[in-house]
C-alpha positions in Angstrom: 4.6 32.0 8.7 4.5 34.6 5.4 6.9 37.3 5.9 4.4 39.3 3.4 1.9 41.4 4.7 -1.6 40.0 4.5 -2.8 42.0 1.3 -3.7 40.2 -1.5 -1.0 41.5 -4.3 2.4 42.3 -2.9 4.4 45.0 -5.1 7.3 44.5 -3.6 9.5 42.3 -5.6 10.9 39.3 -4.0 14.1 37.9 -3.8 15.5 34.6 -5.4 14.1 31.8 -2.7 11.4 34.0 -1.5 8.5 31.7 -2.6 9.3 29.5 0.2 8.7 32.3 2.7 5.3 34.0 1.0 1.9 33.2 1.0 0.5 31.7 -2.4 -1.0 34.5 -4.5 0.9 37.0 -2.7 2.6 38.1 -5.9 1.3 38.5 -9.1 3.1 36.0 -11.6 3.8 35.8 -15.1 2.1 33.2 -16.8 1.3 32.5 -20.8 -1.6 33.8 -20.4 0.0 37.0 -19.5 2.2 37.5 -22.9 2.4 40.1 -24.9 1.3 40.2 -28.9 5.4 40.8 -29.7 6.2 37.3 -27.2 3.2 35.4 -29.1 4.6 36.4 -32.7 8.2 35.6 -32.1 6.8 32.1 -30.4 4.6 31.4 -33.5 7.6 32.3 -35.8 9.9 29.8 -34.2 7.0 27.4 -34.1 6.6 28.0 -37.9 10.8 27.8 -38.5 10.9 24.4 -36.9 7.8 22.9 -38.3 8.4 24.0 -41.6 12.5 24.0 -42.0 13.4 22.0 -38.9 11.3 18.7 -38.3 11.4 17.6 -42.2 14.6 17.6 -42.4 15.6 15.0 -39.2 16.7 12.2 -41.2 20.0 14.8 -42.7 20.5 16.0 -38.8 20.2 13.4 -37.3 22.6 11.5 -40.2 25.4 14.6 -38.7 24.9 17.0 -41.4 26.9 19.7 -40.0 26.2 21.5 -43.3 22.5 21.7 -42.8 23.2 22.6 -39.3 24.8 25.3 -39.9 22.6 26.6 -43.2 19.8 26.1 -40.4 21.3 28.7 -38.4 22.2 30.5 -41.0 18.4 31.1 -42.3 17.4 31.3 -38.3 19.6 34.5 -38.3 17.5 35.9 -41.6 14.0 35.5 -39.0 15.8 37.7 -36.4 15.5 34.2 -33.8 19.9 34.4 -33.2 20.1 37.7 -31.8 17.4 38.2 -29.3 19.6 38.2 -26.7 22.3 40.1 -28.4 22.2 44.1 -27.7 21.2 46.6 -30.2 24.0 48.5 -30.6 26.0 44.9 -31.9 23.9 43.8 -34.5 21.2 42.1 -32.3 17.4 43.0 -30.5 18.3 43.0 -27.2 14.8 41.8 -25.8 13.6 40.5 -22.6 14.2 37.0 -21.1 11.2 35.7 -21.4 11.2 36.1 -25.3 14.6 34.0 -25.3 13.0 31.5 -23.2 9.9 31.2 -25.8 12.0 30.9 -28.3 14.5 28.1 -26.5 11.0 26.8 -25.5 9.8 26.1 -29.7 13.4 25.0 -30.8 13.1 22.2 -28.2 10.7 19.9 -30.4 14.0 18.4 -33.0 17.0 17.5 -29.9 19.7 18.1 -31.6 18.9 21.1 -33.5 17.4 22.5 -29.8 21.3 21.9 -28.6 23.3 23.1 -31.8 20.5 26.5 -31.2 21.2 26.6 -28.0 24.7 26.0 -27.4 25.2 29.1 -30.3 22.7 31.4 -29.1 22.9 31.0 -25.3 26.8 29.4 -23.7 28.5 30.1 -26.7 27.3 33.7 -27.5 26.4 35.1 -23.9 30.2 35.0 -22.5 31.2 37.8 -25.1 27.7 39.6 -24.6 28.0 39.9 -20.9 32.0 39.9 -20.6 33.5 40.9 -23.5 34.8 44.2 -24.0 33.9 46.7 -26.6 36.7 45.2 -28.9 35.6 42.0 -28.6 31.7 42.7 -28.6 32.2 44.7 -32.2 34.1 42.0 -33.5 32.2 38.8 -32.6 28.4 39.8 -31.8 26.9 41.0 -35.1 28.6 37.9 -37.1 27.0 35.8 -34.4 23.7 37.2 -34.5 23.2 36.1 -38.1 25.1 32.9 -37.8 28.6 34.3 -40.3 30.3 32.8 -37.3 28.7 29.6 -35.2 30.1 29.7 -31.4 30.9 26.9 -29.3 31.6 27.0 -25.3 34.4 24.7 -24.0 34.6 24.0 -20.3 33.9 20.1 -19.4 37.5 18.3 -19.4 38.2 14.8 -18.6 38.5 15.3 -14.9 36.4 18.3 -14.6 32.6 18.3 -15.3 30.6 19.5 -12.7 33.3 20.2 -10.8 34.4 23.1 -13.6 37.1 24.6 -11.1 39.0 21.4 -11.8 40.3 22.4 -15.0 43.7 20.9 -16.1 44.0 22.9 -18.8 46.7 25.6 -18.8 47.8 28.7 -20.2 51.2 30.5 -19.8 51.7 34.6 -20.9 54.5 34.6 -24.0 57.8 36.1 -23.1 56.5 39.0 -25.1 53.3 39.4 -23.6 51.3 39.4 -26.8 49.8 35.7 -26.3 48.9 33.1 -23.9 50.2 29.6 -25.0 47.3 27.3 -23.8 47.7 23.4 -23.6 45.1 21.0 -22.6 42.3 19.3 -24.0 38.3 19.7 -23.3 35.4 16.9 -24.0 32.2 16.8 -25.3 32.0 20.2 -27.2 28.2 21.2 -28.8 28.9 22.5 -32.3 32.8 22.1 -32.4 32.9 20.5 -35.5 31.8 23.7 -37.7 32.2 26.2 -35.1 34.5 29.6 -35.6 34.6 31.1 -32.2 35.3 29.1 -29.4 35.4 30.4 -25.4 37.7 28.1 -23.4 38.4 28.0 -19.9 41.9 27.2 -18.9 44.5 28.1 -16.0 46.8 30.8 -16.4 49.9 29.9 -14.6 47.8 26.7 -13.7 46.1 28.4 -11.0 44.4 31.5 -11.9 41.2 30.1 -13.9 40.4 32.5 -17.2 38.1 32.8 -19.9 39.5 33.3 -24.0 38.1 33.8 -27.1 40.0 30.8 -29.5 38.8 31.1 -33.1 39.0 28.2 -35.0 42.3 28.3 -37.4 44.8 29.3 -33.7 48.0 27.2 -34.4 48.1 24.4 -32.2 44.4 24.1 -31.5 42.3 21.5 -33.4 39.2 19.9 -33.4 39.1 16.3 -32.7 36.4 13.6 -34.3 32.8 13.6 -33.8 31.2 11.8 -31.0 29.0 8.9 -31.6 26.4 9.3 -28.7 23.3 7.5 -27.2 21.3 10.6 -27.9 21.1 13.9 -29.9 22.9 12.1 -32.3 22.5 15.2 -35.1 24.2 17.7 -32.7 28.2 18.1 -33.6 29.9 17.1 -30.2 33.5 16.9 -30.7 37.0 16.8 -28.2 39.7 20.0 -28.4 43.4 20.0 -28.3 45.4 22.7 -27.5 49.2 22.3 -27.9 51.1 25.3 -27.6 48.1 27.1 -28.6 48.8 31.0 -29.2 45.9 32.9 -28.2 46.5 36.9 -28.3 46.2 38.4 -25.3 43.3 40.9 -26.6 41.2 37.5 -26.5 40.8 37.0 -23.0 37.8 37.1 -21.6 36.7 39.9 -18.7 39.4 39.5 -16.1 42.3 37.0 -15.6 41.7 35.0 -12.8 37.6 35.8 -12.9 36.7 32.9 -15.3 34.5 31.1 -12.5 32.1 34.4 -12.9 31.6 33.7 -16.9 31.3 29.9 -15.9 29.1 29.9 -13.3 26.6 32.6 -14.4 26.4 31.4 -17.8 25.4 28.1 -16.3 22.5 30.0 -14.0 21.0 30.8 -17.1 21.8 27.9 -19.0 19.4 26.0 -16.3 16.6 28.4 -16.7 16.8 28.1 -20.5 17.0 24.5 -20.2 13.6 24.6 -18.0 12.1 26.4 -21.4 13.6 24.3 -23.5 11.8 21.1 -22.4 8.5 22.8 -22.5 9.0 22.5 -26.3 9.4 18.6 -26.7 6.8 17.5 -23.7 4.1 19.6 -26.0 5.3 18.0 -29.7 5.9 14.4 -27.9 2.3 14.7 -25.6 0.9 15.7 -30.0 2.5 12.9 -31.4 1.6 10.3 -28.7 -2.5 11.7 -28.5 -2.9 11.5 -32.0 -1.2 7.8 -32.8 -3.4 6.4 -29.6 -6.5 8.3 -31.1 -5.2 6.3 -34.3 -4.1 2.9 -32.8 -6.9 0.3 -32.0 -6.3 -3.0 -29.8 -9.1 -5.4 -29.1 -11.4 -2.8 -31.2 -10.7 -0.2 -29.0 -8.4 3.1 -29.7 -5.9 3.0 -27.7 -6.5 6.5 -26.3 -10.1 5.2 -25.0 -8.3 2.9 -21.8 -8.3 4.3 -18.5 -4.6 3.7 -18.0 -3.6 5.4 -20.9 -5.9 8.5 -20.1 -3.8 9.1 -16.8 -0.8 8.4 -18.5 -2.0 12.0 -21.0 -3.5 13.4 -17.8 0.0 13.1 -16.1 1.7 14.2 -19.5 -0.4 17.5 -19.7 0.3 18.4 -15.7 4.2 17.9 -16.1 3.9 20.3 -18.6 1.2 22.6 -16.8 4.3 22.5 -13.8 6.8 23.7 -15.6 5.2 26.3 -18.2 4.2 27.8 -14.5 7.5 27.9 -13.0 9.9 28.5 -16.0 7.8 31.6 -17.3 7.5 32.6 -13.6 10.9 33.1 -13.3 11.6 34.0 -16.2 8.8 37.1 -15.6 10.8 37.8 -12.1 14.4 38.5 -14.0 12.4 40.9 -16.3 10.8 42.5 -13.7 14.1 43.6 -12.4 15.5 45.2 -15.4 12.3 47.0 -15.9 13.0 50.6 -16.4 16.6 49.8 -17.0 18.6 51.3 -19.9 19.5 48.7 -22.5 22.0 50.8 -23.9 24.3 51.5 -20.9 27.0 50.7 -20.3 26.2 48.7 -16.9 23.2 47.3 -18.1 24.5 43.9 -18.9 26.0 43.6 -15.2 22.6 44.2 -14.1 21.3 41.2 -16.3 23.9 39.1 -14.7 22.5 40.1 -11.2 19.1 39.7 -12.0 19.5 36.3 -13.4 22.4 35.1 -10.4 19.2 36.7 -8.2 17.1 33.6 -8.8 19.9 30.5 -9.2 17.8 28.5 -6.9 14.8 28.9 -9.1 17.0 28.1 -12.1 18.2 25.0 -11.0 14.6 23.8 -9.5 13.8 24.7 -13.3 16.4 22.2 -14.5 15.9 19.3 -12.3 12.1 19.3 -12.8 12.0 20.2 -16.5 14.5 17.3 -17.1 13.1 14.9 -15.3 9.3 15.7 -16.3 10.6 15.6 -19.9 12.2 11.9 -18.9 8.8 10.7 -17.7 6.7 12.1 -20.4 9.0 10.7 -23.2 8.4 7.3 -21.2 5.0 7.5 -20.8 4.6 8.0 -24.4 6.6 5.1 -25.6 4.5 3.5 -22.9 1.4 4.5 -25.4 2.9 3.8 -28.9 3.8 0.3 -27.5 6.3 -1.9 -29.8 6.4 1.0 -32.2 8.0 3.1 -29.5 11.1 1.6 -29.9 11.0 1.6 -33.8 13.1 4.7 -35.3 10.0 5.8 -37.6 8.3 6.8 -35.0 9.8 10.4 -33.6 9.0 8.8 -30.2 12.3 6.6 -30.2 14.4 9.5 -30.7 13.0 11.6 -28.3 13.3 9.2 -26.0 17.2 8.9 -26.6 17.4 13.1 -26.5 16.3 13.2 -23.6 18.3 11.6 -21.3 21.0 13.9 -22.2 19.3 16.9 -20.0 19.7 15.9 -16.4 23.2 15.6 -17.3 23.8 19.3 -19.2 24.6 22.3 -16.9 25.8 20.5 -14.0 23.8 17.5 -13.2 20.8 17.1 -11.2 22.4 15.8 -8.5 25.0 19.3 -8.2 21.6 20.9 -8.4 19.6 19.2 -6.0 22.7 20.5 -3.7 22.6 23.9 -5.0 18.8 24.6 -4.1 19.0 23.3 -0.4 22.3 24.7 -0.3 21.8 28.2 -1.8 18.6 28.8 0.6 20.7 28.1 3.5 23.7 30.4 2.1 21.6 32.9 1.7 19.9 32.2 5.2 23.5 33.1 6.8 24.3 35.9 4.8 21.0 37.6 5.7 19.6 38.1 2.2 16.8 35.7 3.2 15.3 35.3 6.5 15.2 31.6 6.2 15.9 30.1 9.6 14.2 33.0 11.3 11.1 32.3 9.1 11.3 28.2 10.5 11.5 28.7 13.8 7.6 30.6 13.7 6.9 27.2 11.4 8.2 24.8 14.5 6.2 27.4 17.0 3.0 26.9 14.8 3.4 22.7 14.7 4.3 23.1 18.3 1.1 24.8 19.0 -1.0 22.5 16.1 -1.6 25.1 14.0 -1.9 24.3 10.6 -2.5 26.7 7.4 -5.4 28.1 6.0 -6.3 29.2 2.7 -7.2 32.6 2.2 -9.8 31.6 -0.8 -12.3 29.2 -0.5 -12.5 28.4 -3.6 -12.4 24.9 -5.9 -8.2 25.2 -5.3 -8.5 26.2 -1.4 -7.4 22.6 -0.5 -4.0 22.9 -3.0 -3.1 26.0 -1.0 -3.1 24.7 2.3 -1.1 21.9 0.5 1.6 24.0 -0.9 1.6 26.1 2.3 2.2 22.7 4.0 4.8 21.3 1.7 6.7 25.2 2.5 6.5 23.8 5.7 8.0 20.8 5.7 10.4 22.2 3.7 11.7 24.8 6.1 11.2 22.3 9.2 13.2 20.1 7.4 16.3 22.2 6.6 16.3 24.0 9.6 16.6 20.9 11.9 19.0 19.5 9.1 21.2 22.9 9.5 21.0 22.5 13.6 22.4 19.1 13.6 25.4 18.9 10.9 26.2 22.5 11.0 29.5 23.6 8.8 29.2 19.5 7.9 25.8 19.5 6.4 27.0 19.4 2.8 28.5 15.8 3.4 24.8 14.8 4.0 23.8 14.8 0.6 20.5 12.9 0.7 19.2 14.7 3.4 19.9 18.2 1.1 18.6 16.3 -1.7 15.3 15.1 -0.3 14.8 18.7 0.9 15.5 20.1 -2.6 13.0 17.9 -4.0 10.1 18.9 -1.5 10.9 22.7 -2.4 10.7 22.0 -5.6 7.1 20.7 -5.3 6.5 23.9 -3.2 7.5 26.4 -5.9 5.5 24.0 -8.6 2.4 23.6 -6.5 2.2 27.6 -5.4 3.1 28.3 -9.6 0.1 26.2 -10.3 -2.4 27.5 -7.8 -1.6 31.1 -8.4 -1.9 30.9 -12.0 -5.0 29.1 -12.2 -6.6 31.8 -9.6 -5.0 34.8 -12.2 -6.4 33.2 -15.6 -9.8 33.1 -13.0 -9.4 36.3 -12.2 -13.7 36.9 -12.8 -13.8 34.2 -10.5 -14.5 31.5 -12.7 -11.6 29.0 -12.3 -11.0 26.5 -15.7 -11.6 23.4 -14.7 -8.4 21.6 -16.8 -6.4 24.0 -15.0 -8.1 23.2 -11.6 -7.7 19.2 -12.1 -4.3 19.0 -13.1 -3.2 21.4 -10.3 -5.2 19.3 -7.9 -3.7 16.0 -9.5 0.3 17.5 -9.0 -1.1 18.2 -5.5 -2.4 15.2 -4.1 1.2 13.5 -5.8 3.2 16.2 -4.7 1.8 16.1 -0.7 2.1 12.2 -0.6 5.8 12.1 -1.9 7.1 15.5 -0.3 5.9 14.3 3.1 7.6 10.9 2.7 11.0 12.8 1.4 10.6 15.0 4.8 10.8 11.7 7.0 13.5 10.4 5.2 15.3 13.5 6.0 14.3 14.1 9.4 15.6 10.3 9.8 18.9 11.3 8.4 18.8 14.1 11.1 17.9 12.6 14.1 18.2 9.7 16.4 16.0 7.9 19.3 13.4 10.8 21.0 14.5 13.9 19.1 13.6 12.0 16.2 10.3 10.8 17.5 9.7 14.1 18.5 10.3 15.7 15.2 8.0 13.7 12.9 5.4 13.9 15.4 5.6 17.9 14.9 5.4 17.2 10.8 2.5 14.5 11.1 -0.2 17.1 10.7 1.3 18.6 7.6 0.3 15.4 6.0 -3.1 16.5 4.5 -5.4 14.9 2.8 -8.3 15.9 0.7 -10.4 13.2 -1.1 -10.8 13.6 -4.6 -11.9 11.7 -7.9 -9.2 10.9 -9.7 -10.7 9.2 -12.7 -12.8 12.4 -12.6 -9.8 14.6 -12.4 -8.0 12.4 -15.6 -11.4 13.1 -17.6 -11.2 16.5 -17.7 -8.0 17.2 -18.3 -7.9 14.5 -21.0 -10.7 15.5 -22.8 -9.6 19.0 -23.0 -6.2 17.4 -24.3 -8.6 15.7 -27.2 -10.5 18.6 -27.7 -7.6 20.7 -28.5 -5.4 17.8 -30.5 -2.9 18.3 -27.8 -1.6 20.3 -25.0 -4.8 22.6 -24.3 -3.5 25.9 -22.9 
């Protein structure tokens, strides 16, 4: 099936999608294990800022102390931790992506500290980073690197959330051509209540959608009250008004009528960082709950000694294993692509924009898994802390509220379920991918009964053939949904979203596999790593194959359909294992370290 040659490390780099096509191991990943000393320090530093100035003070955040908030950010500048992704020549560091994802990855422990960071640092500072012009750059960046100015981004609108092209606000060029007068409104804005640089979308003419630079203080633009919300209370999230708002036309935003570009690739990264930014509270929250069940006794027992509560760690720690592989995966691909690249020209932020638009499907896998992992692992660990889970002393309860919030933020996980079956097959059609070309040898081979093998026989040889079966399924699945809906196919949303979910366990299983086999690379495989891969595996190959039915079911009728899940019947392997064997030794690594242990 690969469309890799058969040699063990491909150089070539491969394009966003491509993992569904490759063999596992074909490419050398980036993993944590693989950081450098300059990642490591600025991860420890953030970890330090937030344990020390952060996580003491949630009582004032989470009470809406925008002061705090925005003295926070204020001594986060001081550290260097605003600016990384904001170029030299503007007051900022200008390093790699995977540093900004560490550092989105430590901020994630407090929620509504991680979104006031985030929404400054990433929507609200990237627009005039990757779009603004020199003008703009000079004026905004180095005041936003150190947090002088906070920045907000302002897109969501009453009628218009995931659907961001829906935008009713509007803005019409003066008679004397020095300002746009915008009118409108927009909802749920991060930061708005202390922010001084605001980029918000609206209509020119009520047609031609456009990004602008509104600082606060614009006649006829105001802030409305603060949000009282279910979750990341601390976080300012306040409505804007625009009436007759003069904005000068120096403050738009790249081109007039190319706002879906800032919008759409802002969000791209957004998704990615989110991915990181979940890593953060499944480690603090898998911490917190380890040490108050180690702590806890019932019938004489600590709570942590149960057999059900060791799967529910064992579980905890593998979510989190899942993601850490994928998000710093991807995060190593967009790198590799600006390798050798000159920060300082003047093209180089288009070719950021690229590299991170390259892998969108990867981006939004990241933020459907990482959102709903974190939902499970927050469960699981109120689960543990029992009644006290739902008592606000325990950081538990919180947590539990914050996270919600994430499989709603940058576009929900339903849009993104769509996007991931429906960017493969985009990119299918327009020949970037040789998708459909790739399933039709996968039908051949389950017409003929041949199933994978794994090119290591080793203690993860059985989780190869299964991710190499769950690419399967995958690519049998969309390419049979593709032949029978056609143009129509995006009206069948379940079928797209089943399919999205089973590549999602592809790219998480392959992640997993590869980097166990790279930290083993003397041979010797850790066994935590090698039991919680094996554990996502055996979850992953029961649930993917079901999902695949479902879809073939919503693809077929009467004998074709018959005909089809006979084809896909083989796929469904399975390798018998201890679990209770498998929980032990990820668990005890988990006690042996105080928490997650890689």
């Amino acid at each position: 099936m690969a469309v890799v040659s058969e040699t063990p490390q491909s150089t070539e780099l491969p394009t966003g999608g491509a993992f569904l096509l490759q063999e596992v191991g074909s490419q050398r990943i980036v993993t944590p294990e693989l950081f450098t000393e300059d990642q490591r320090l600025y991860l420890k530093t953030a970890r330090q800022f937030i344990r020390e100035q952060v996580l003491p003070q949630t009582d004032r955040i989470e009470s809406k102390d925008n002061a705090l908030l925005r003295e926070l950010l204020r001594r986060a500048g001081e550290l260097g931790l605003l600016m990384i992704d904001i170029p030299e020549a503007y007051g900022g560091l200008g390093l790699d992506k995977t540093t900004s994802l560490l550092l989105a990855e430590a901020m994630g422990a407090q929620g509504s500290w991680s979104v006031t960071f985030g929404a400054h640092t990433g929507i609200g500072s990237l627009p005039v980073v990757w779009f603004g012009n020199e003008a703009q750059k000079a004026k905004y960046l180095p005041k936003l690197a150190i947090a002088e100015w906070v920045a907000a981004y302002a897109l969501t609108e009453q009628g218009s959330g995931s659907d961001a092209l829906g935008a009713k606000t509007k803005a019409v060029l003066s008679p004397d051509g020095k300002h746009y007068v915008l009118n409108g409104s927009k909802l749920y804005i991060t930061n708005a209540a202390f922010a001084d640089v605001f980029v918000v979308f609206a209509k020119v003419n009520g047609d031609r959608f456009t990004g602008f630079i509104v600082e606060r203080g614009t006649p006829g633009f105001t802030v409305g009250p603060e949000e009282h919300k279910m979750g990341i209370r601390g976080s300012s999230t306040c409505p804007l008004y625009f009436e007759d708002a003069r904005v000068p036309v120096e403050n738009v935003l790249g081109e007039v009528g190319r706002g879906h570009k800032i919008a759409f690739n802002i969000l791209n990264y957004g998704r990615l960082k989110l991915g990181a930014g979940v890593i953060g509270p499944m480690k603090y929250q898998l911490e917190n709950a380890l040490r108050f069940a180690q702590e806890r006794k019932q019938f004489g027992t600590p709570v942590a000694r149960f057999p059900l509560t060791r799967e529910k760690f064992a579980r905890m720690a593998m979510l989190t294993y899942a993601l850490e592989s994928m998000t710093y995966r991807t995060a190593g691909l967009v790198d590799a692509r600006l390798t050798g690249r000159d920060r300082h020209a003047k093209d180089y932020d288009a070719h950021v924009i690229a590299s991170i638009e390259e892998y969108a499907i990867e981006s939004s896998i990241m933020k459907v898994f990482g959102s709903e992992a974190l939902g499970q692992l927050v469960d699981d660990a109120v689960q543990i802390h029992g009644g006290a889970g739902y008592i606000e002393e325990y950081p538990v309860e919180r947590a539990y509220r914050d996270a919600r919030i994430n499989r709603i933020f940058e576009g929900t996980n339903e849009i993104n379920r769509m996007l991931i079956a429906g960017l493969l097959l985009k990119r299918s059609v327009k020949g970037e991918l040789p998708l459909l070309a790739v399933a039709q040898s996968v039908e051949e081979e389950l017409t003929q009964g041949t199933l994978p093998r794994a090119r290591r026989e080793d203690a993860l040889a059985a989780e190869e053939r299964a991710a190499e079966c769950l690419k399967r399924m995958a690519l049998y699945g969309l390419k049979v949904a593709a032949e029978t809906f056609g143009t129509e196919l995006e009206q069948h949303q379940e079928v797209l979203a089943g399919l999205s979910d089973v590549v999602m366990d592809a790219f998480a299983l392959d992640s997993m596999v590869t980097r166990a086999r790279q930290a083993g690379a003397d041979g010797a495989l850790d066994a935590t790593q090698v039991a919680m891969t094996r554990l996502y595996g055996m979850d992953a190959m029961a649930r993917s194959f079901e999902r695949t039915r479902r879809a073939l079911c919503g693809s077929a009728q009467g004998g074709a359909l018959q005909a089809h899940l006979a084809k896909v019947a083989p796929l469904h392997l399975f390798t018998p294992y201890n679990p209770a064997e498998l929980r032990e030794t990820v668990v005890t690594a988990l006690e042996q370290a105080g928490g997650y242990p890689l």
